[in-house]
C-alpha positions as CSV (number, residue, x, y, z in Angstrom):
1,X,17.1,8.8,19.0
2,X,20.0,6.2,18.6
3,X,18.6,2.9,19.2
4,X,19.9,1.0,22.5
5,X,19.0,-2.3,20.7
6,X,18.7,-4.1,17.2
7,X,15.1,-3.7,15.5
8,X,13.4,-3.9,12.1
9,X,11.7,-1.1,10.5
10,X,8.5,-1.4,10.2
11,X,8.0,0.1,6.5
12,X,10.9,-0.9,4.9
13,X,11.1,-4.1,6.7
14,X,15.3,-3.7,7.0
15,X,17.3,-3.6,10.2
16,X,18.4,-0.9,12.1
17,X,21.3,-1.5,14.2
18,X,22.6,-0.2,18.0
19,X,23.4,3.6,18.0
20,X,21.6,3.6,14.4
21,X,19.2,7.0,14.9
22,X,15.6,5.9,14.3
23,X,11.9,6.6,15.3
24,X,10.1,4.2,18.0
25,X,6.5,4.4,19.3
26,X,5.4,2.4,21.8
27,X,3.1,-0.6,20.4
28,X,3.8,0.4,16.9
29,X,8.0,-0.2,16.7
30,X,10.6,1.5,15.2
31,X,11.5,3.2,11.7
32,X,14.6,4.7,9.5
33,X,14.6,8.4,10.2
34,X,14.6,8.6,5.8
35,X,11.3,5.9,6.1
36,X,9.2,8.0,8.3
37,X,9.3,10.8,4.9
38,X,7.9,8.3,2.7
39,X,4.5,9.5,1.5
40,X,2.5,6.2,0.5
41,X,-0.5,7.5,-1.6
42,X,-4.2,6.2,-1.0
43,X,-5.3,3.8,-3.0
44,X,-8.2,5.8,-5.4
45,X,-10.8,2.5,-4.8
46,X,-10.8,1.7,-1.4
47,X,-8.8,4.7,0.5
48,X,-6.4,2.0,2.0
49,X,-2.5,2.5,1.4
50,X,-1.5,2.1,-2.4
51,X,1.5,0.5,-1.2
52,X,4.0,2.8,-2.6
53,X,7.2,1.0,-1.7
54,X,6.3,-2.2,-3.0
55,X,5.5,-0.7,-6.5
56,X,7.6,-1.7,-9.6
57,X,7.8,2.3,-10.5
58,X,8.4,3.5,-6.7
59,X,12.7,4.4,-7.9
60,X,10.8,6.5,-10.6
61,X,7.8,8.0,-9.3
62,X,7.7,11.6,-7.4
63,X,4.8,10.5,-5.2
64,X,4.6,14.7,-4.7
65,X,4.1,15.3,-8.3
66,X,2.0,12.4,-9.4
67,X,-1.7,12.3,-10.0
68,X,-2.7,11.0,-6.5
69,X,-4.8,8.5,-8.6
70,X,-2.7,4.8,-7.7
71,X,-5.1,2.0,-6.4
72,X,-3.7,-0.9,-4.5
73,X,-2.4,-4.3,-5.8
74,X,-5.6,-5.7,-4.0
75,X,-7.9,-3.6,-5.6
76,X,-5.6,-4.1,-8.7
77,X,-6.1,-8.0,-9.1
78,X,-10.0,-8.0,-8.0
79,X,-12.6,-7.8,-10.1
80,X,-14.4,-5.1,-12.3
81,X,-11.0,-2.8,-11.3
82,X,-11.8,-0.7,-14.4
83,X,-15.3,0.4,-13.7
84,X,-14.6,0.7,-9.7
85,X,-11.6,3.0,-11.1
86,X,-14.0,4.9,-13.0
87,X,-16.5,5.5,-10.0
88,X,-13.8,6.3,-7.7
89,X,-12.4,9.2,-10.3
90,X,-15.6,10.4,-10.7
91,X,-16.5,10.8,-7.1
92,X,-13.2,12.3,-6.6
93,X,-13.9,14.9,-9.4
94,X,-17.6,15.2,-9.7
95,X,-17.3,18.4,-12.2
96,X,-16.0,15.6,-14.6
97,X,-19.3,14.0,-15.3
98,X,-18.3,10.9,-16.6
99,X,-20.9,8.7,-17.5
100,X,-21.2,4.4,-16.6
């Protein structure tokens, strides 16, 4: 719908201007028509959003071809993120039987 007053998207953080066509919800705000396609992956560790469009490889990455695997800067910076990584995979993919 073209918008009948300024806003700012809520995933890409950007304004949208009058008669710009964009998605609003009630309570949750308005989007970009292109920012309601972006896929942001799960984060592998704790199932939240990976955070896609903050990433440093986001103008690279095919988020439809990748591995599915990201983890969240969160996760990322806290501790232990290798063997948490490892757990999560192999929960993911029991048939793997990794070993701790």
């Amino acid at each position: 719908m073209p918008m009948k007053f300024p806003g700012t998207c809520i995933v890409c953080k950007k304004k949208i201007e009058v008669n710009e066509v964009a998605l609003w919800a009630k309570g949750l705000g308005v989007k970009h028509q292109a920012c309601s396609e972006v896929v942001d992956l799960k984060c592998a560790i704790c199932g939240g959003p990976a955070g896609c469009l903050q990433c440093e490889f986001t103008d690279d990455c095919d988020r439809n071809k990748v591995s599915q695997m990201c983890i969240c800067k969160k996760c990322h910076e806290g501790k232990d993120v290798f063997v948490l990584y490892q757990k999560a995979i192999s929960n993911h993919f029991p048939i793997l039987n990794l070993k701790d």
